[in-house]
KOLBA-730208 format. One record per residue (C-alpha): residue number from 1; residue in one letter; chain; x, y, z. Coordinates in Angstrom, 1 decimal, padded with zeros to 4 digits. Example, Ala and Ser with C-alpha at 12.3 -4.5 7.8 and 13.67 -1.06 7.14 Angstrom:
1  a  A  012.3  -004.5  007.8
2  s  A  013.7  -001.1  007.1
//
This chain:
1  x  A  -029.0  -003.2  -020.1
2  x  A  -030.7  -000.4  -017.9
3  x  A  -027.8  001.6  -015.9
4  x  A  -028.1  000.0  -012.1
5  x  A  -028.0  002.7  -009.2
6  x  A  -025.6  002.6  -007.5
7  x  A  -023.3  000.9  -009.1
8  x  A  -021.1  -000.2  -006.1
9  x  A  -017.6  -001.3  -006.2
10  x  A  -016.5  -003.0  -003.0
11  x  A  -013.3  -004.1  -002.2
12  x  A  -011.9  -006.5  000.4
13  x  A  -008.9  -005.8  000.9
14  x  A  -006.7  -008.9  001.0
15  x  A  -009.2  -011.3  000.6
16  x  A  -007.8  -013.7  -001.3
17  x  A  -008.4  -017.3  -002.9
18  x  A  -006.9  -020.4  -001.8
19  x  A  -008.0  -024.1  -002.0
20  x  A  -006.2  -025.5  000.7
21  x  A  -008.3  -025.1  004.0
22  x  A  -005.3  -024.9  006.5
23  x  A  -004.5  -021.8  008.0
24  x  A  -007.0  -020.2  005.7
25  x  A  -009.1  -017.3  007.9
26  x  A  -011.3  -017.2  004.8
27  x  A  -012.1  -021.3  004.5
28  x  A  -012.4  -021.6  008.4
29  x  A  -014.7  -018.7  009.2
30  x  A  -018.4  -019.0  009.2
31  x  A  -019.5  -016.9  006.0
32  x  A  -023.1  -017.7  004.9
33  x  A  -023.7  -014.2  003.1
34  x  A  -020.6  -015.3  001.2
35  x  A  -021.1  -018.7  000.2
36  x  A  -024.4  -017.8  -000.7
37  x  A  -023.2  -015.1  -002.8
38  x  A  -020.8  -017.8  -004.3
39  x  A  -023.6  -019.9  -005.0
40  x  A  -026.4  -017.2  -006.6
41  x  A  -024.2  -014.8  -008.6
42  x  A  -022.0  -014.8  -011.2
43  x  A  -018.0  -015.1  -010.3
44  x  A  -014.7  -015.7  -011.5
45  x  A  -010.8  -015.5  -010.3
46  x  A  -008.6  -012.3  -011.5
47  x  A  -005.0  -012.1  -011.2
48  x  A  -003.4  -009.1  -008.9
49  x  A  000.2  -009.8  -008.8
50  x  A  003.4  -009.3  -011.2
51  x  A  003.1  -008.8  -014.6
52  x  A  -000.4  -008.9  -014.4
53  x  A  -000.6  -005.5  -012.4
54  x  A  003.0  -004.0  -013.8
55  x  A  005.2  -005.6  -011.4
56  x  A  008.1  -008.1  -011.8
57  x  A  007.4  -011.4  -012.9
58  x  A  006.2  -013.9  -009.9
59  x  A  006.5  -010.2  -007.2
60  x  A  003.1  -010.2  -004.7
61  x  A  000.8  -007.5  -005.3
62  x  A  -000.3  -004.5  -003.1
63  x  A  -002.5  -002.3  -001.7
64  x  A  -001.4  001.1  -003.4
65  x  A  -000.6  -001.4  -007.1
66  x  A  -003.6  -003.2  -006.5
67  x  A  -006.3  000.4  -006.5
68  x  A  -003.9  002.0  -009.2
69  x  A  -004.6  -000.9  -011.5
70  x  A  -008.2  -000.7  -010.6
71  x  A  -008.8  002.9  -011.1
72  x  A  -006.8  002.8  -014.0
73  x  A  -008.3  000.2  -016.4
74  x  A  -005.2  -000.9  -017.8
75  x  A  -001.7  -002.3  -016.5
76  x  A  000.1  000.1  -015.1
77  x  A  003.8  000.0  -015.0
78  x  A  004.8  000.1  -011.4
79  x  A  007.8  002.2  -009.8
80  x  A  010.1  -001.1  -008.2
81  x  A  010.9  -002.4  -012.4
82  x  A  010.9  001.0  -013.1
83  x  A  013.8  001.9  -010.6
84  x  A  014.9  -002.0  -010.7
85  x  A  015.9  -001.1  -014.4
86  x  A  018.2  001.9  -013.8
87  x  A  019.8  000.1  -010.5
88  x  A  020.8  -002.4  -013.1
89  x  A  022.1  -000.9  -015.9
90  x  A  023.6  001.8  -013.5
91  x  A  021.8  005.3  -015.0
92  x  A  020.5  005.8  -011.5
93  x  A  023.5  007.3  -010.3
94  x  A  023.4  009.6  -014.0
95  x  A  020.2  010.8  -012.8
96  x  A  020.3  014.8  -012.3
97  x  A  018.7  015.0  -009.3
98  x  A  021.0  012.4  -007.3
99  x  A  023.9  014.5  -008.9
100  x  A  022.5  017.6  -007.8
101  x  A  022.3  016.4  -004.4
102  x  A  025.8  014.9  -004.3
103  x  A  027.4  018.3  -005.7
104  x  A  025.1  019.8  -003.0
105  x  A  026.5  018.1  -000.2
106  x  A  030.2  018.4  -001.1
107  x  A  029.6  022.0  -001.1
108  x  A  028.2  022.0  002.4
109  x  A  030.5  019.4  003.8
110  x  A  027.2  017.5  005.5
111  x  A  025.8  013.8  005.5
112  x  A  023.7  012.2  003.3
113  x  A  020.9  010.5  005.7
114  x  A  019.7  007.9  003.7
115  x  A  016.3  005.8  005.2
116  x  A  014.2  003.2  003.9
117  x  A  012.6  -000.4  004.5
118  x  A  015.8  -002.7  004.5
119  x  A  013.4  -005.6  003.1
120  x  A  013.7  -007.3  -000.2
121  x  A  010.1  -007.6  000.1
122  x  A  009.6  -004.9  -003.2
123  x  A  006.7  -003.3  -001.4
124  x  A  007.6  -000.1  -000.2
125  x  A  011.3  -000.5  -001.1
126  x  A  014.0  -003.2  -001.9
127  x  A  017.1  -003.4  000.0
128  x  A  019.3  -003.3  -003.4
129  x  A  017.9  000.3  -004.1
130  x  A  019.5  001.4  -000.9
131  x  A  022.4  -000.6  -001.6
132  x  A  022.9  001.3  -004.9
133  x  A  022.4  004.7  -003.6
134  x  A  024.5  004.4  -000.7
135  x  A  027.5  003.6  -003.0
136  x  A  027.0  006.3  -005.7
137  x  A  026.4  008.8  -002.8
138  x  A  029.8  007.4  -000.9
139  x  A  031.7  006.8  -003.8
140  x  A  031.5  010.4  -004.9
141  x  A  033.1  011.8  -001.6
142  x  A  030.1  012.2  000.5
143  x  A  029.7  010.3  003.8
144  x  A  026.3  007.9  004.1
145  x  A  024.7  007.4  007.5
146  x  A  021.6  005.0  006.9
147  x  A  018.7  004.4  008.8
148  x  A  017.5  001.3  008.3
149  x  A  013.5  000.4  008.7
150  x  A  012.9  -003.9  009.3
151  x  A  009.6  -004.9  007.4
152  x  A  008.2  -008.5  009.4
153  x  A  004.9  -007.3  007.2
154  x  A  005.7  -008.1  003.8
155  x  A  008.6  -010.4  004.5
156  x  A  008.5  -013.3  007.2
157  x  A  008.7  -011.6  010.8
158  x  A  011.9  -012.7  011.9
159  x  A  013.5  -012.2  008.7
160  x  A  015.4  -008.7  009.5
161  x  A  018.5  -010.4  011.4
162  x  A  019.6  -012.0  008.4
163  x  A  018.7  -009.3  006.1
164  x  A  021.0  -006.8  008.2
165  x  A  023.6  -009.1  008.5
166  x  A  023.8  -009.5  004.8
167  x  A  023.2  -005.5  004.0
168  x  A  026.4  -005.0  006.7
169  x  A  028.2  -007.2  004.6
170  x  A  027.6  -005.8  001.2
171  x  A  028.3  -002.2  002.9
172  x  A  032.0  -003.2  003.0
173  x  A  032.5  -003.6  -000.7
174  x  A  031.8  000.0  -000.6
175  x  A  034.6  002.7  -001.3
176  x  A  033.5  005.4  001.0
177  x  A  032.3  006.7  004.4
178  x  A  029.1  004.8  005.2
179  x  A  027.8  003.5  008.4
180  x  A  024.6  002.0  009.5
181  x  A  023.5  004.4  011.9
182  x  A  020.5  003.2  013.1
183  x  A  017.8  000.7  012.8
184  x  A  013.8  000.8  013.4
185  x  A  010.8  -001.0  013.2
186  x  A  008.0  000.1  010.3
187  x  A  005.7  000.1  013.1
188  x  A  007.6  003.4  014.4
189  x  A  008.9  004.7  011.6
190  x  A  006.6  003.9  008.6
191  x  A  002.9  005.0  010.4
192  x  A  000.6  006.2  008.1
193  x  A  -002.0  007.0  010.7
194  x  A  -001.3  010.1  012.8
195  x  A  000.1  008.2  015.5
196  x  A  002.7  010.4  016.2
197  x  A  003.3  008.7  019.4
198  x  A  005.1  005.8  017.3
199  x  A  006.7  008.1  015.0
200  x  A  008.3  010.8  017.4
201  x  A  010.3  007.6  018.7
202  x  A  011.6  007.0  015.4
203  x  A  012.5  010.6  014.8
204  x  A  013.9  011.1  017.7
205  x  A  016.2  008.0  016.9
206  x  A  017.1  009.9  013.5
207  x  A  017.2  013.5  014.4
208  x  A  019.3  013.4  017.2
209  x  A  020.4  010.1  018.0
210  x  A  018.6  009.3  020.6
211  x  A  016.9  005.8  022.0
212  x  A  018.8  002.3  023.0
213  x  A  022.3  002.4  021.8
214  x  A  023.9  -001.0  019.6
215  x  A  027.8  -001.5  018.7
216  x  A  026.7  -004.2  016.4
217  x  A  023.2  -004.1  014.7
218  x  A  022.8  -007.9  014.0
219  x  A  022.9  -008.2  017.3
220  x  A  020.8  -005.3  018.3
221  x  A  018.0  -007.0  016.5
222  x  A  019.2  -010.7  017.7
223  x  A  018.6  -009.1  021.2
224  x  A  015.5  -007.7  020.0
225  x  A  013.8  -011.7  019.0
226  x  A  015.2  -012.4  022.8
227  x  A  012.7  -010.5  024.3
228  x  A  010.2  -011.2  021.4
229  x  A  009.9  -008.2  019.9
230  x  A  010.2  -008.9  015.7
231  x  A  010.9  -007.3  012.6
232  x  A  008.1  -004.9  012.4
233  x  A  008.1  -003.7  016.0
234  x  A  011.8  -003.2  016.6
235  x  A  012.4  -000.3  019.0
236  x  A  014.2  002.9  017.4
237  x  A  017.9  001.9  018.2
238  x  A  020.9  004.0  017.2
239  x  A  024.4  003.1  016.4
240  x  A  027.1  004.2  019.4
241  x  A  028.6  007.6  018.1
242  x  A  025.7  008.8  015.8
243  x  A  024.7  011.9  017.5
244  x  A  022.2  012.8  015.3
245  x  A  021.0  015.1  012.1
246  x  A  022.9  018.7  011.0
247  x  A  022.5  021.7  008.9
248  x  A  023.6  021.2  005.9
249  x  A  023.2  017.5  006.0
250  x  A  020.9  016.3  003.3
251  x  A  017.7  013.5  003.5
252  x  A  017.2  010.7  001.0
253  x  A  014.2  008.4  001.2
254  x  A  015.0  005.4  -000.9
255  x  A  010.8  004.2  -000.3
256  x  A  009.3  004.1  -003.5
257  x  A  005.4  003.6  -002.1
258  x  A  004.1  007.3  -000.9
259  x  A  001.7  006.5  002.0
260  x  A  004.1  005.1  004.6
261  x  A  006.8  007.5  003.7
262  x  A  004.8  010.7  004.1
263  x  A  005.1  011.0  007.9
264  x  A  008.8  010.9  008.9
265  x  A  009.4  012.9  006.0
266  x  A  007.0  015.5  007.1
267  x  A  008.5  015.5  011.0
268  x  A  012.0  015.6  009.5
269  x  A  011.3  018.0  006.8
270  x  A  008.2  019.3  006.3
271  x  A  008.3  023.5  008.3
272  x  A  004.8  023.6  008.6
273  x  A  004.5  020.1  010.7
274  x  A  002.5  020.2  013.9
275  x  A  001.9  016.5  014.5
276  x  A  004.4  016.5  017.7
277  x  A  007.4  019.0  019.3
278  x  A  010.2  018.2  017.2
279  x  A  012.5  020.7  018.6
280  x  A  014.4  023.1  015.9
281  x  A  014.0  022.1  012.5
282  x  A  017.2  020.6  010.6
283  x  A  018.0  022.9  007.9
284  x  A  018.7  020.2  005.3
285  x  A  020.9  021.4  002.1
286  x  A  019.2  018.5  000.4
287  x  A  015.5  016.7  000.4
288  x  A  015.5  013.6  -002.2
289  x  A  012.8  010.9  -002.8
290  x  A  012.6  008.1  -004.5
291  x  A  009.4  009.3  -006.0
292  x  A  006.8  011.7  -004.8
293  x  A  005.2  011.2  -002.2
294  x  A  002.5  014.2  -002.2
295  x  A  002.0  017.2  -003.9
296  x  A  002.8  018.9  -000.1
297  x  A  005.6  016.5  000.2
298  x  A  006.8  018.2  -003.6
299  x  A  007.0  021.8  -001.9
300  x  A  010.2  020.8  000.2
301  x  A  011.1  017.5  -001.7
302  x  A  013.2  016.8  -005.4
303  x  A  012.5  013.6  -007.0
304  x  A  014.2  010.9  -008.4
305  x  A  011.6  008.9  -010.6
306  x  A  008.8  011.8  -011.1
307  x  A  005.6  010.5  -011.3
308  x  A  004.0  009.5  -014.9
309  x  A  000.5  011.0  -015.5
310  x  A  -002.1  008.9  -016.4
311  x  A  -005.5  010.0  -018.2
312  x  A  -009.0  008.6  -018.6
313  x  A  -008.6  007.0  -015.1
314  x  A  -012.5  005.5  -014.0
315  x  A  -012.7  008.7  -011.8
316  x  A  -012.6  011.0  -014.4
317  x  A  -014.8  009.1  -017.0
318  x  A  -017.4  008.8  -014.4
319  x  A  -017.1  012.7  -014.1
320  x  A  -016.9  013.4  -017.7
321  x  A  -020.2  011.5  -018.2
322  x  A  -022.0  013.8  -015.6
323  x  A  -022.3  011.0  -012.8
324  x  A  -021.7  011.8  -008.8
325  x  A  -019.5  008.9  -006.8
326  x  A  -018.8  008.5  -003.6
327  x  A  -015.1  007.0  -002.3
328  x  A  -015.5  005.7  001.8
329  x  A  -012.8  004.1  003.5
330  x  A  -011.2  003.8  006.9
331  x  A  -008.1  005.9  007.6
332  x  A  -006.2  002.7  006.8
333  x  A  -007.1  002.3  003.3
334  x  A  -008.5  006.4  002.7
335  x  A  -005.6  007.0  000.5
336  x  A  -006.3  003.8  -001.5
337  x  A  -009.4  004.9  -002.4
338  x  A  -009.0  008.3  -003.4
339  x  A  -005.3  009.0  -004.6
340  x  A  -004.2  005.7  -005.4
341  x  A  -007.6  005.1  -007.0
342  x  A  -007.0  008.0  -008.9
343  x  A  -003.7  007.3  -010.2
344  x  A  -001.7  009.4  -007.6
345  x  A  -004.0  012.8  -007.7
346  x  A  -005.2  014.2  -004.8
347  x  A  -007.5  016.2  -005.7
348  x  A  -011.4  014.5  -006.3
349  x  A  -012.8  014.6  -009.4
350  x  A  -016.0  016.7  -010.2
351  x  A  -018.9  015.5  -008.2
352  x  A  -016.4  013.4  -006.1
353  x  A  -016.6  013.0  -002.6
354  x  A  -014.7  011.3  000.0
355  x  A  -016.0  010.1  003.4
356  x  A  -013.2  008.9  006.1
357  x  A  -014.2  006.6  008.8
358  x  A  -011.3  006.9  011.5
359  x  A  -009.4  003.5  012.4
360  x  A  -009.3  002.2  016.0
361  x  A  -006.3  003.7  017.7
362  x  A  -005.2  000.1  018.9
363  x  A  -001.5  -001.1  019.0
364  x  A  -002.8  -003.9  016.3
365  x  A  -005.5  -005.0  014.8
366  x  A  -005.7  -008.5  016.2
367  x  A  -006.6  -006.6  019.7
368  x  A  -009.7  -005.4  017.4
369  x  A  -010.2  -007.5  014.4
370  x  A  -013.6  -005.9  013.4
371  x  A  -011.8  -002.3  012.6
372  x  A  -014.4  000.2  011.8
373  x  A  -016.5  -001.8  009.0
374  x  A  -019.2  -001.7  010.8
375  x  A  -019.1  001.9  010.7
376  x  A  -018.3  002.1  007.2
377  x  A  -020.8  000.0  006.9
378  x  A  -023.6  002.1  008.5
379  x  A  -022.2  005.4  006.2
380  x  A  -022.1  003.4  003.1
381  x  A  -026.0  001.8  003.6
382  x  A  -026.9  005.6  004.1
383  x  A  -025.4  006.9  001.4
384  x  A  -027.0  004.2  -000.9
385  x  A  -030.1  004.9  000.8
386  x  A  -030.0  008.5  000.1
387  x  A  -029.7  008.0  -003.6
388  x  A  -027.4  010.6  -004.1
389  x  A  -024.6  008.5  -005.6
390  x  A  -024.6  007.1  -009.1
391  x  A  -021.1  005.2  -008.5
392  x  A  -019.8  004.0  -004.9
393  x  A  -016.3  002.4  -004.4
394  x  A  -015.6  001.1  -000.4
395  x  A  -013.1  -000.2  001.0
396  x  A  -012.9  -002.8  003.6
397  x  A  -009.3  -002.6  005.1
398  x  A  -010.2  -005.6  007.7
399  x  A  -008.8  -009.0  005.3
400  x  A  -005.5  -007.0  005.0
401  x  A  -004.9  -005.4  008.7
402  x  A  -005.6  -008.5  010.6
403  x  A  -004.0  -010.6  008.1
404  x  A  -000.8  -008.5  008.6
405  x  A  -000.8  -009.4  012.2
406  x  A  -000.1  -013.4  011.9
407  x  A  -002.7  -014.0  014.1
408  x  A  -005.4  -016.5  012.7
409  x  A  -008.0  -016.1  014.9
410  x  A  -008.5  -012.7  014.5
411  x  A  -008.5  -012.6  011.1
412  x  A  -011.3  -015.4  010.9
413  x  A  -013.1  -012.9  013.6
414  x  A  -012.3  -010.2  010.6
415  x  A  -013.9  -012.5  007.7
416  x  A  -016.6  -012.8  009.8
417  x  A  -017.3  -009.2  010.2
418  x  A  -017.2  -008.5  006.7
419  x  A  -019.4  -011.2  005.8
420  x  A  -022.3  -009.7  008.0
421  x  A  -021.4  -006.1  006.8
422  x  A  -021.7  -007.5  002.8
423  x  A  -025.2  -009.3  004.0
424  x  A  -026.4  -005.5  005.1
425  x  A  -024.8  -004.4  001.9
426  x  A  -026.0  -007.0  -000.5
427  x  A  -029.9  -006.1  001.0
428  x  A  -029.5  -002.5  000.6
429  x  A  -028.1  -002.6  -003.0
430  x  A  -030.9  -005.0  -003.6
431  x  A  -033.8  -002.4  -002.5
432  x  A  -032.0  000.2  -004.2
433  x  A  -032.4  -000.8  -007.7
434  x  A  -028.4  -001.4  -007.7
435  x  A  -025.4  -003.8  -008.2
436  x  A  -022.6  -004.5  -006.6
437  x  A  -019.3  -005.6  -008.1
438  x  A  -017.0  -007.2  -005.2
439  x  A  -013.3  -008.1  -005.8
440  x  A  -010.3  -007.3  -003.6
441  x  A  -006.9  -005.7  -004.3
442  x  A  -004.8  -009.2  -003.7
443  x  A  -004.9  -011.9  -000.8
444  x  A  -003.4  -012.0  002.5
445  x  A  -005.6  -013.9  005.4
446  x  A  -006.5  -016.7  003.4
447  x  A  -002.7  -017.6  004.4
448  x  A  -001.8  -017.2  007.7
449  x  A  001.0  -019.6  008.3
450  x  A  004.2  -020.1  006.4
451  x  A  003.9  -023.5  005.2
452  x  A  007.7  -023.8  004.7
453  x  A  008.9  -022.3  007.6
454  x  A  005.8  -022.7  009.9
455  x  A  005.9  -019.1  010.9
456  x  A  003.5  -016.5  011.0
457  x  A  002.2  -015.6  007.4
458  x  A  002.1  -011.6  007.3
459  x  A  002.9  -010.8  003.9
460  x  A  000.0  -010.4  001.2
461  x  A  -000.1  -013.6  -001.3
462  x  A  000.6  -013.7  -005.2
463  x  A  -002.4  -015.7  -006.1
464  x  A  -005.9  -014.7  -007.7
465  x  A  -008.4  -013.2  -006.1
466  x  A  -012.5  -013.9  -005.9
467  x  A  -014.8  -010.9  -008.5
468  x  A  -018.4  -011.6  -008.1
469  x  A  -021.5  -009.9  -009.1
470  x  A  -024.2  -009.3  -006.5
471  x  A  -027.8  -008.8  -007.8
472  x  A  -026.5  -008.1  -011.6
473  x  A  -028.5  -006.5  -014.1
474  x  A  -031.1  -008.4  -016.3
475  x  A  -028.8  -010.3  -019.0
476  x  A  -025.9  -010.6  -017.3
477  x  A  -024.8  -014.5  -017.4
478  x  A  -021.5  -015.0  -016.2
479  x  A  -017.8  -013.4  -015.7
480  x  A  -015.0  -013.8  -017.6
481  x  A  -011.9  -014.8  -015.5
482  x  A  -009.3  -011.7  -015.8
483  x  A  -006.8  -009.4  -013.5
484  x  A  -007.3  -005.8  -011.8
485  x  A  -007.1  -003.7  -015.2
486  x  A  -010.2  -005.2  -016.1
487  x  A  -012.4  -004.2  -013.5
488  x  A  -012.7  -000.8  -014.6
489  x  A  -013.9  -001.7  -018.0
490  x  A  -016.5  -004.1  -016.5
491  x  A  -017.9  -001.2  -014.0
492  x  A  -018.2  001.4  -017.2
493  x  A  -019.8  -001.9  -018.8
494  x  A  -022.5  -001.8  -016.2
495  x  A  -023.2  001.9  -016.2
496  x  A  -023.5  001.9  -019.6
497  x  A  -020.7  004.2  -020.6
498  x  A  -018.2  004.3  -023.2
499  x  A  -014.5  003.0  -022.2
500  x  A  -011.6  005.7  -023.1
501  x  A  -009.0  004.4  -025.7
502  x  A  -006.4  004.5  -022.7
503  x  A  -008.2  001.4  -020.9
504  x  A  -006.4  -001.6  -022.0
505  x  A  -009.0  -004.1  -020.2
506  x  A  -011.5  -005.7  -021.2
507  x  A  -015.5  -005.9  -020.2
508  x  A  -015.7  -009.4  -017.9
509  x  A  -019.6  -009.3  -018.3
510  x  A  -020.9  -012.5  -020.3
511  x  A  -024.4  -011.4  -021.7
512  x  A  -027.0  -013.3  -022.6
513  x  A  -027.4  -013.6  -026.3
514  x  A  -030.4  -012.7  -027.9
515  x  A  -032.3  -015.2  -030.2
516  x  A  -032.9  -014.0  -033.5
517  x  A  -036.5  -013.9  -034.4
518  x  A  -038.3  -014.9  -037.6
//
């Protein structure tokens, strides 16, 4: 097989498969380029969601999973079982960085401000992590004041109520000084987009107590629905007597997922933040995470579950071998891209580079379904154009975004984009001698309504996802079916280079046998 160039790996984020026609943004758009596609190239189904990509059996895949398993090659094992497995057999609270902070705090006499997504949704967080750590922390003499986040993304969007009501509950059993001091929507407090207009609400709510004040938080968020604002975008509310952060109070993010973490931790913590006027920095005693979030986030942070290196990621086999790539995204989905992409490292491989397309500063994405692909769109073209790359991976953040809104007719206006931006695509990969390899990290708008419950659909799906080969090399002949890890392998399979013993997948490409000659 002659090496194709570029070799192009484009991902649709959240573009998944489903038969079923109902409520499917995919089925009910108008997609020529893509049933064409379907139709002339070689394509198969690969699996993106629990053990599959390193997750618990039958949990949904994601974004940040979802390019980790693709960069990677192999399975990677994911930080929810990880933690999951020391919540249950109880070592969590044995760890010497939670016992550090605890000695920490009794020493100071502060509060242990403990935030995170109060969702069982295993996404960014789980509700039973926060649980856990709110006891140990209590239970050894130092008083808990948690700030709870509601998800309506990757759980149902009304869901919250019930899910605080049964957290408040469980918070009884509880030996030990711990209140729920305030509650927010991940639309203030979990921004991963410099829109620090959103997020100084939430820290505002958090560092000093200020916002709408509740005496009982079910109903805070009861009277919330009444005036229809859901899970997601829940004002920053704060419970009646919490008057805010202190010195010598100490921070604990129980998120496990890095990119919607970074920002409140960076206004709360962070002394060389500029993003807003936060007023006088809390001098914390203590800074926990769950994980790490950034290597900028490590200068002021200590870490529960440090982060396990991985080697001979595609990235750096692509670099090894002499190649140049190119990683272009919208701010959305930059990180996914590059540090995900790259197994957590931030910094680009040799002859790596990044191009960022900013996302529309819109309150949501249904108010502007197309994003910025056709942007990306017009950067990517050139770049393939200019012949400079030997490897291109692009994200398309569109399938996911507007799918995360609930609103199906935005999202079919969001397939539709991307099916004339991968017609542009498909012609310029065509005239440029390269292939294109197009898959997506797991599915979301090809459900948009809850068939049980007849809500909103926001949350990303657990079933396969569409891989297809546009203009593939002579001799290709068809595509295995597989799951993330083995995209990878098939992409080093095209550019003709050797896959490291640490990639688990396997090649998808079929070739064309040879006859044997006389």
């Amino acid at each position: 097989m002659i090496r194709p160039k570029p070799v192009v790996l484009c991902i649709l984020d959240g573009w998944g498969y489903r038969k079923e026609k109902q409520d499917n943004a995919i089925a009910l758009a108008r997609i020529p380029t893509w049933e064409r596609m379907l139709a002339s190239y070689p394509h198969t189904l690969i699996e993106t969601s629990g053990l599959n990509v390193g997750l618990p059996e039958g949990q949904m895949g994601n974004s940040e999973v979802g390019h980790m398993n693709l960069g990677a090659g192999r399975v990677v094992m994911q930080d929810l079982p990880r933690i999951g497995l020391a919540v249950k057999d109880g070592s969590i609270g044995n760890l010497p960085a939670l016992r550090k902070m605890i000695d920490t705090l009794r020493q100071s006499g502060g509060v242990c401000h403990l935030l995170g997504l109060l969702s069982p949704g295993g996404v960014h967080a789980h509700m039973d992590h926060m649980l856990v750590l709110a006891k140990k922390v209590a239970e050894a003499g130092v008083p808990v004041a948690i700030h709870a986040f509601l998800d309506g993304r990757d759980t149902p969007p009304s869901s919250g109520r019930d899910y605080v009501e049964q957290f408040a509950a469980r918070l009884k059993s509880i030996s030990g000084q711990v209140s729920l001091a305030s509650l927010s929507g991940r639309y203030y407090a979990m921004d991963r987009d410099q829109r620090w207009d959103r997020v100084s609400l939430a820290y505002q709510a958090l560092r000093s107590g200020q916002g709408p004040v509740f005496d009982d938080p079910v109903a805070a968020v009861e009277a919330s629905y009444a005036k229809d604002i859901h899970d997601e975008f829940v004002l920053p509310t704060v419970a009646r007597g919490y008057s805010g952060m202190r010195d010598g109070d100490g921070l604990l993010m129980a998120n496990f997922r890095a990119d919607r973490a970074r920002e409140i931790l960076a206004a709360l913590a962070d002394p060389k933040f500029s993003g807003f006027d936060r007023g006088p920095l809390v001098a914390f005693a203590a800074r926990l995470g769950m994980v790490e979030y950034s290597t900028q986030h490590n200068a002021y942070m200590d870490v529960l579950f440090p982060q396990i290196p991985l080697t001979n990621l595609f990235g750096e086999v692509v670099s090894e071998a002499g190649l140049s790539q190119l990683r272009i995204a919208e701010t959305e989905k930059y990180a996914h891209v590059t540090y995900f992409f790259n197994g957590g490292e931030e910094r680009p491989n040799k002859n790596e580079r990044h191009i960022l397309i900013q996302s529309p500063q819109v309150a949501t994405y249904d108010l502007q379904p197309e994003m910025s692909a056709p942007e990306v769109t017009d950067r990517l073209i050139a770049a393939i154009e200019s012949e400079a790359y030997d490897v291109i991976v692009v994200n398309y953040a569109n399938g996911d975004m507007v799918g995360h809104t609930g609103v199906l007719k935005a999202a079919i206006q969001a397939v539709e984009t991307l099916d004339s931006c991968l017609a542009r695509l498909e012609e310029a990969v065509a005239e440029a001698g390269g292939t294109m390899l197009v898959t997506a990290d797991h599915g979301n708008c090809e459900m948009m309504r809850d068939p049980v419950t007849g809500e909103p659909h926001t949350a990303h799906t657990i079933g396969a996802v569409p891989l297809v080969l546009v203009n593939p090399p002579h001799g290709v002949e068809r595509l295995e079916a597989g799951r993330l890890a083995d995209v990878a392998p098939t992409l080093l399979h095209l550019l003709d280079l050797e896959q490291p013993a640490e990639m688990t997948g396997q090649s998808l490409l079929v070739e064309t046998r040879r006859r044997a000659t006389a």
